[in-house]
C-alpha positions in Angstrom: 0.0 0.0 0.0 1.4 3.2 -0.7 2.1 5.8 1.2 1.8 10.2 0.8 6.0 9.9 0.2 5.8 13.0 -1.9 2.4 14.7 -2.2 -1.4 13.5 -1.0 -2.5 10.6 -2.7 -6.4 11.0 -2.9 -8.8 7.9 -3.1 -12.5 7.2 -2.5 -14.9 4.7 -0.8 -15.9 2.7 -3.6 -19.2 2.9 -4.5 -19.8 5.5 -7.6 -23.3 6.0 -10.2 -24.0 3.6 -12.6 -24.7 4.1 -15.9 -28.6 4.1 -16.5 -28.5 0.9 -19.1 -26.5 -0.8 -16.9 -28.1 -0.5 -14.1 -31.4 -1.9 -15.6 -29.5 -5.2 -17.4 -28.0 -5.8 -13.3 -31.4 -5.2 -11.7 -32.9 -7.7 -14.4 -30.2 -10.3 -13.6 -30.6 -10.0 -9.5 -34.7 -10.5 -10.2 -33.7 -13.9 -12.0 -35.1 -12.2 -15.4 -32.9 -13.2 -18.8 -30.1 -11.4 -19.4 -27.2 -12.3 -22.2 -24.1 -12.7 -20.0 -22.0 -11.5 -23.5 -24.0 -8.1 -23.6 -23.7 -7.6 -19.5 -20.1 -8.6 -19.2 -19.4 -6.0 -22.0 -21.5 -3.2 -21.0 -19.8 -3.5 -17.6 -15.9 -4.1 -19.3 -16.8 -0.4 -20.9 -18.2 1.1 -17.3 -14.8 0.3 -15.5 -12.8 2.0 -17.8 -15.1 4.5 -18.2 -15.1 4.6 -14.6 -11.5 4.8 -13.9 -10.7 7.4 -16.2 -13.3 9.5 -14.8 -11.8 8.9 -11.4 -8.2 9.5 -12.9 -8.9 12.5 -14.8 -10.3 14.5 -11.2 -6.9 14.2 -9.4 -7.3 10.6 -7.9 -4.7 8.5 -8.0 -5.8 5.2 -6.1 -8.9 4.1 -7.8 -11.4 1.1 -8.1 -13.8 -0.1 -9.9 -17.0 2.0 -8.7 -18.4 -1.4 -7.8 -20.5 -0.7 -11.7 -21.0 -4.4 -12.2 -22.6 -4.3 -8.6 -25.8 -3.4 -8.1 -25.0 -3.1 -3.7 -21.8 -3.0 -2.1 -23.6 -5.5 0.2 -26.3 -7.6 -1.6 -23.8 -8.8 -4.4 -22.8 -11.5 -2.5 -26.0 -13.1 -2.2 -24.6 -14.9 -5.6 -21.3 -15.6 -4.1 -21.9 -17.1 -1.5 -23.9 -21.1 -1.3 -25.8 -22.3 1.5 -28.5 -19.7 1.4 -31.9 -19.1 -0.2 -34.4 -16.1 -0.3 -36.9 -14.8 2.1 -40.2 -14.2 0.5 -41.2 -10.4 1.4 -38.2 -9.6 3.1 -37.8 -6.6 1.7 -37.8 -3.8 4.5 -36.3 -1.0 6.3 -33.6 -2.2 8.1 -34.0 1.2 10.1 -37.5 0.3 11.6 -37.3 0.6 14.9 -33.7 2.2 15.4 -32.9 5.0 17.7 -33.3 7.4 14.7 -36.8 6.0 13.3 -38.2 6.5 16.7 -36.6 10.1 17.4 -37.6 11.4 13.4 -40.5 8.8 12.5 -41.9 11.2 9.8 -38.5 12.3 8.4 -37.5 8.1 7.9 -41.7 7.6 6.6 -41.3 10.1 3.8 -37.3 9.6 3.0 -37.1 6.0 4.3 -33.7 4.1 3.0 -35.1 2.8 -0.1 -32.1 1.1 -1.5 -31.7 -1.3 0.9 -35.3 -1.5 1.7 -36.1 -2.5 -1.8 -33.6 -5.4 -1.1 -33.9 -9.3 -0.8 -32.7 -10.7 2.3 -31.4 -14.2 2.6 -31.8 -17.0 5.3 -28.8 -19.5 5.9 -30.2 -23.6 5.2 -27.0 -25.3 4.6 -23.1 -25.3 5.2 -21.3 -22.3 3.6 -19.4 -22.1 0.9 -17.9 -19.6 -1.4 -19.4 -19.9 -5.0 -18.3 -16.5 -6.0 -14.9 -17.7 -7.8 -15.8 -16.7 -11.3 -17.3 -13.4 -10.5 -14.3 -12.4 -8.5 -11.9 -13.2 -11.3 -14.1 -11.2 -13.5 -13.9 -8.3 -11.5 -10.3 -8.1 -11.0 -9.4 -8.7 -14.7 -11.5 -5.7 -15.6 -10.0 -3.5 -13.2 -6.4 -4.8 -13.8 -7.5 -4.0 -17.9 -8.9 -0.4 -17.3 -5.4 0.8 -15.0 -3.1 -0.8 -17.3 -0.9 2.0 -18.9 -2.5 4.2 -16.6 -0.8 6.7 -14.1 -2.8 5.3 -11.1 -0.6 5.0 -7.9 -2.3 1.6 -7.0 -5.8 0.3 -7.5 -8.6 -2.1 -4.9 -11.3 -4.0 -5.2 -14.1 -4.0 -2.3 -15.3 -7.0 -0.4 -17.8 -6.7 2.0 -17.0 -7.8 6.1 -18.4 -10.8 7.2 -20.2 -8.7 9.5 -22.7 -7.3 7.9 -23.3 -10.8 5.6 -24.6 -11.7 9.1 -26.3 -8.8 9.9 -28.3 -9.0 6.6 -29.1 -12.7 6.3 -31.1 -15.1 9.0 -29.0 -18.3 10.5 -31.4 -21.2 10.1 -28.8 -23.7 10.2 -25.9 -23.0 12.5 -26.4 -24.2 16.2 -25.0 -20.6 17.3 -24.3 -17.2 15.5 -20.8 -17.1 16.4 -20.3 -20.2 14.5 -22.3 -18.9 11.9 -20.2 -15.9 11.7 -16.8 -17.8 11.1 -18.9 -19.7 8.8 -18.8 -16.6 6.5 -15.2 -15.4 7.4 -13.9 -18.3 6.3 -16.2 -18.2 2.7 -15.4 -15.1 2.4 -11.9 -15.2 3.1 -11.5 -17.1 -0.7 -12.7 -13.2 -2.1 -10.1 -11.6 0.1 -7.7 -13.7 -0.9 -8.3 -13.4 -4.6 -8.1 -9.9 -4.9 -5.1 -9.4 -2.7 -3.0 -12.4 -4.8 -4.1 -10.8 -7.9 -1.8 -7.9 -6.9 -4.8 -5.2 -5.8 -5.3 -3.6 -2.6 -8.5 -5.5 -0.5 -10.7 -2.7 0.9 -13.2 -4.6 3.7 -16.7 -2.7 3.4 -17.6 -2.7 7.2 -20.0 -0.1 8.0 -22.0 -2.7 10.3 -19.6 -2.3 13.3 -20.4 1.3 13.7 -24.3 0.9 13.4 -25.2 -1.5 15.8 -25.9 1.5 18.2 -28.2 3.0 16.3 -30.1 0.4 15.0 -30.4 -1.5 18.7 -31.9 0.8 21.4 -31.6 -2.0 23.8 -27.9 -1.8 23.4 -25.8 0.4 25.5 -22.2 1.0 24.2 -20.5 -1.4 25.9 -22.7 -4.0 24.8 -21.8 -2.6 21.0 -18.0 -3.0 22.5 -18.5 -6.3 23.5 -20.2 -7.1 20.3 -18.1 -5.7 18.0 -14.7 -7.1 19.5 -15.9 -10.6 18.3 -17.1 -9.3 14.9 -13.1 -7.8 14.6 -11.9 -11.6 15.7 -13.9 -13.1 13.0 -12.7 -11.0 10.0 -9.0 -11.5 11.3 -9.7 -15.2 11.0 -11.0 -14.0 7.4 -7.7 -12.3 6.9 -4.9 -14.5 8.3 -1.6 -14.6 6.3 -2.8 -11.5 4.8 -0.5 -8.8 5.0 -2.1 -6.0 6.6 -0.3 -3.5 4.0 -2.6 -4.6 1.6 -6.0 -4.5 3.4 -7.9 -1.2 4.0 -10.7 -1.2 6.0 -13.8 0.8 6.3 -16.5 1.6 8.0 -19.0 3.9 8.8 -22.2 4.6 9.6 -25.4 3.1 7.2 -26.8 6.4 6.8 -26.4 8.9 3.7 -29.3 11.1 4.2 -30.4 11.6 7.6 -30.1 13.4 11.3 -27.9 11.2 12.4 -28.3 12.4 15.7 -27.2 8.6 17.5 -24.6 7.7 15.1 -22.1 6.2 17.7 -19.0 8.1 19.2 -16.1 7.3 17.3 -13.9 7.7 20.7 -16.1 4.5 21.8 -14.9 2.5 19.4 -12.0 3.7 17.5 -9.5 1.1 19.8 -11.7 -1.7 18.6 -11.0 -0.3 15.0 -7.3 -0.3 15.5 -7.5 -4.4 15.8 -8.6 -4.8 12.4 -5.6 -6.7 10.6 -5.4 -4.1 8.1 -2.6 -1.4 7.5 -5.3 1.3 6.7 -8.2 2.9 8.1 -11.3 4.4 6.4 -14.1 6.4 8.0 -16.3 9.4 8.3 -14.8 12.7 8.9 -16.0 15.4 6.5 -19.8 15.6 7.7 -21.1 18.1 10.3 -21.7 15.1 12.5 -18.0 13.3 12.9 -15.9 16.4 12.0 -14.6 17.4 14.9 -13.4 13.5 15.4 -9.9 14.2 14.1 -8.9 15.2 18.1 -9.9 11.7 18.8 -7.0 9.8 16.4 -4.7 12.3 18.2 -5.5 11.3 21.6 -5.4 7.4 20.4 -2.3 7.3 19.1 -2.3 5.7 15.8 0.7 2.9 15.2 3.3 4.0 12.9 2.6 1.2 10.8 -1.1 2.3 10.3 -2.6 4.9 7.4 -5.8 6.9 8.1 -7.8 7.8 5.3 -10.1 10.1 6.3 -13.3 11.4 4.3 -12.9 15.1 3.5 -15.9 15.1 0.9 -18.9 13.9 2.2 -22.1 11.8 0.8 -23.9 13.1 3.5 -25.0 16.4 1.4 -25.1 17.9 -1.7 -23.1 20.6 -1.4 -19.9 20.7 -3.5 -16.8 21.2 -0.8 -14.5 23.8 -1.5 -11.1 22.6 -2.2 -9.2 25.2 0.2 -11.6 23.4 3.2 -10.4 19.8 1.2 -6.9 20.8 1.7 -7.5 21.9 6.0 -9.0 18.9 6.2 -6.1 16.9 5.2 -3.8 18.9 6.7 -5.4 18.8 9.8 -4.9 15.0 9.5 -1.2 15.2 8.8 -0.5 17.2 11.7 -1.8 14.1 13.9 0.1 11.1 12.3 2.2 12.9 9.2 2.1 14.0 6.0 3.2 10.0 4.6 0.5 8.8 6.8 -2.4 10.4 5.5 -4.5 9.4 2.0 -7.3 11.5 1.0 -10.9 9.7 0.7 -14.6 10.2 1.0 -16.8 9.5 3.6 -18.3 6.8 2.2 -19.2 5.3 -1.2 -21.7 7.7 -3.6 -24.7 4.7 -4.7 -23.8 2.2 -2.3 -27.4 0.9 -3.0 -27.8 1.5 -7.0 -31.1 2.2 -6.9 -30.6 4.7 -4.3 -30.2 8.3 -6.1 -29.4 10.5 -3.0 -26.8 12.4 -5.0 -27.3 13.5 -8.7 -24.3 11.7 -10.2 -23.0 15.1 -12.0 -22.7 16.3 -8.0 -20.7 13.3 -7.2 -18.1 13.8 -9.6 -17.9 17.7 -8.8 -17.0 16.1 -5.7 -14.2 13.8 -6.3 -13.0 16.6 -8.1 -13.1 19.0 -5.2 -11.2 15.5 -3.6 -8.4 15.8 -6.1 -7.7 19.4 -6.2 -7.8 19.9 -2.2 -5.1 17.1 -2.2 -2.8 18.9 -4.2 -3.5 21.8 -2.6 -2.5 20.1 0.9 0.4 19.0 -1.1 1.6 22.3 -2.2 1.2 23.3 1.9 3.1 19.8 3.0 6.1 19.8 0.4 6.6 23.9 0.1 9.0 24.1 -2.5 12.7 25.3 -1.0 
């Protein structure tokens, strides 16, 4: 994984728009409708590169994919992974109930989550297995295609946290849900481990960890701590023998749109962060809501073997961020752990349900650019010319 040796390097989340057409041929394939594999794979092979120089030409210099042949960060493994079968109606809100449905009930009635309430849950009725090897391979070979000859600094693939595959789909076979869990960390570990021998950076999709508050009034945050510590244990079983320099990990908070008013303290559970096996760290820090968290990664003390990548453009609004406030941002950052140690990112990923259109795509890239030229004005600040 690289590191800031001579200016910012700038990144992103993952998750960016999909093209219209492409959208509908993926949303036809998840509802088991025909679709002509030749005429999908292709569409999506011109989407990545479409995709990364789009990403390339607005000053980023680590890029992905944009998850384009995906229609959810999370829900695209429901194909990759056997041992599990659809739950007639399950389609919901997985905010019902949650600390901020029952303190803004008409704001989450009339702007709901409809992404992932529109999507199919799955229930567990047989052993585990990873099913996913031919889809993986796809992936990476299209991203390795659209860098090559490129002047990207590095490039990832994302791969969601066995986590949140167990927060999203019912055990109905497992005598316990710790042993379901591993179940999954060890299926999922076959993705991880794909990507990362391929050559590309693994980036863990785990905003599960830091939602649990919100979404379980009954919990207090040490039952979240408790909680969470064992969901950290399970994806380091997912990522032994990996070497952490090639895993980023990320999470935040489930919510694009919203108050936000119980999204959990970062200082409550930034330690349990710092156990992921992974040599950096990707989370919310641009919005009104986590801002002022940079003080808390001072007062930790991050290892010097550990990158943050903090967001300094949001998904939380739609307002374009000026690249001067970018640049503070970053440099704000780079005062805490240095200038090497810091990577520019996003808050989170822009479409992380595709059907969800929070963000008008032409905003999203303003974005990314604001992203790109804030770095290299924070680079200009950190490497002043002699």
């Amino acid at each position: 994984m690289r590191r800031s040796t001579d200016r910012i390097l700038a990144t992103h989340v993952g998750s960016l728009p999909r093209p219209p057409d492409l959208y509908a041929l993926l949303e036809r394939q998840e509802r088991g409708e025909p679709v002509d594999p030749r005429t999908l794979g292709a569409r999506i092979d011109e989407a990545v590169h479409v995709t990364v120089r789009a990403q390339l030409e607005r000053g980023l210099n680590v890029v992905n994919d944009g998850e384009v042949g995906k229609t959810s960060f999370l829900t695209y493994v429901n194909s990759r992974l056997g041992g599990f079968e659809p739950i007639a109606g399950s389609q919901k809100s997985p905010w019902a109930g949650s600390r901020e449905q029952r303190a803004f009930p008409e704001y989450y009635a009339s702007a709901g989550q409809t992404g992932a309430a529109s999507a199919v849950h799955m229930r567990c009725t047989g052993p585990i297995t990873y099913i996913g090897n031919d889809a993986v391979a796809h992936d990476i070979a299209r991203l390795q295609a659209a860098v090559a000859g490129t002047a990207s600094e590095d490039a990832f693939l994302t791969a969601i946290s066995p986590t949140n595959v167990e927060d999203w789909q019912t055990n109905d076979y497992y005598k316990s849900q710790e042993e379901y869990l591993f179940a999954i960390a060890d299926a999922m570990r076959e993705e991880y481990l794909a990507i990362v021998n391929a050559g590309l950076l693994l980036q863990v999709d785990d905003p599960g960890l830091m939602t649990q508050y919100a979404l379980r009034p009954e919990w207090s945050v040490e039952d979240c701590r408790v909680w969470a510590r064992v969901r950290v244990e399970a994806l380091n079983h997912a990522l032994r023998g990996i070497s952490p320099d090639r895993v980023r990990f990320h999470t935040c908070y489930s919510i694009n749109m919203g108050p936000r008013v119980h999204d959990m303290e970062l200082r409550d559970m930034v330690d349990v962060i710092l156990g992921v096996d992974a040599g950096a760290y990707s989370f919310e820090s641009a919005n009104p809501r986590h801002e002022h968290e940079w003080r808390v990664w001072q007062d930790i003390g991050v290892p010097d073997d550990k990158i943050l990548i903090p967001g300094v453009v949001t998904h939380s609004n739609v307002l374009v961020e000026h690249p001067d406030a970018v640049a503070e941002r970053i440099v704000r950052f780079a005062a805490v752990v240095g200038r090497e140690r810091v990577v520019a990112g996003a808050d989170c990923g822009f479409a992380s349900f595709a059907s969800t259109d929070e963000i008008h795509p032409s905003i999203v890239w303003a974005k990314l650019a604001a992203l790109g030229e804030g770095a290299r004005r924070a680079s200009a600040a950190l490497w002043p010319r002699a």
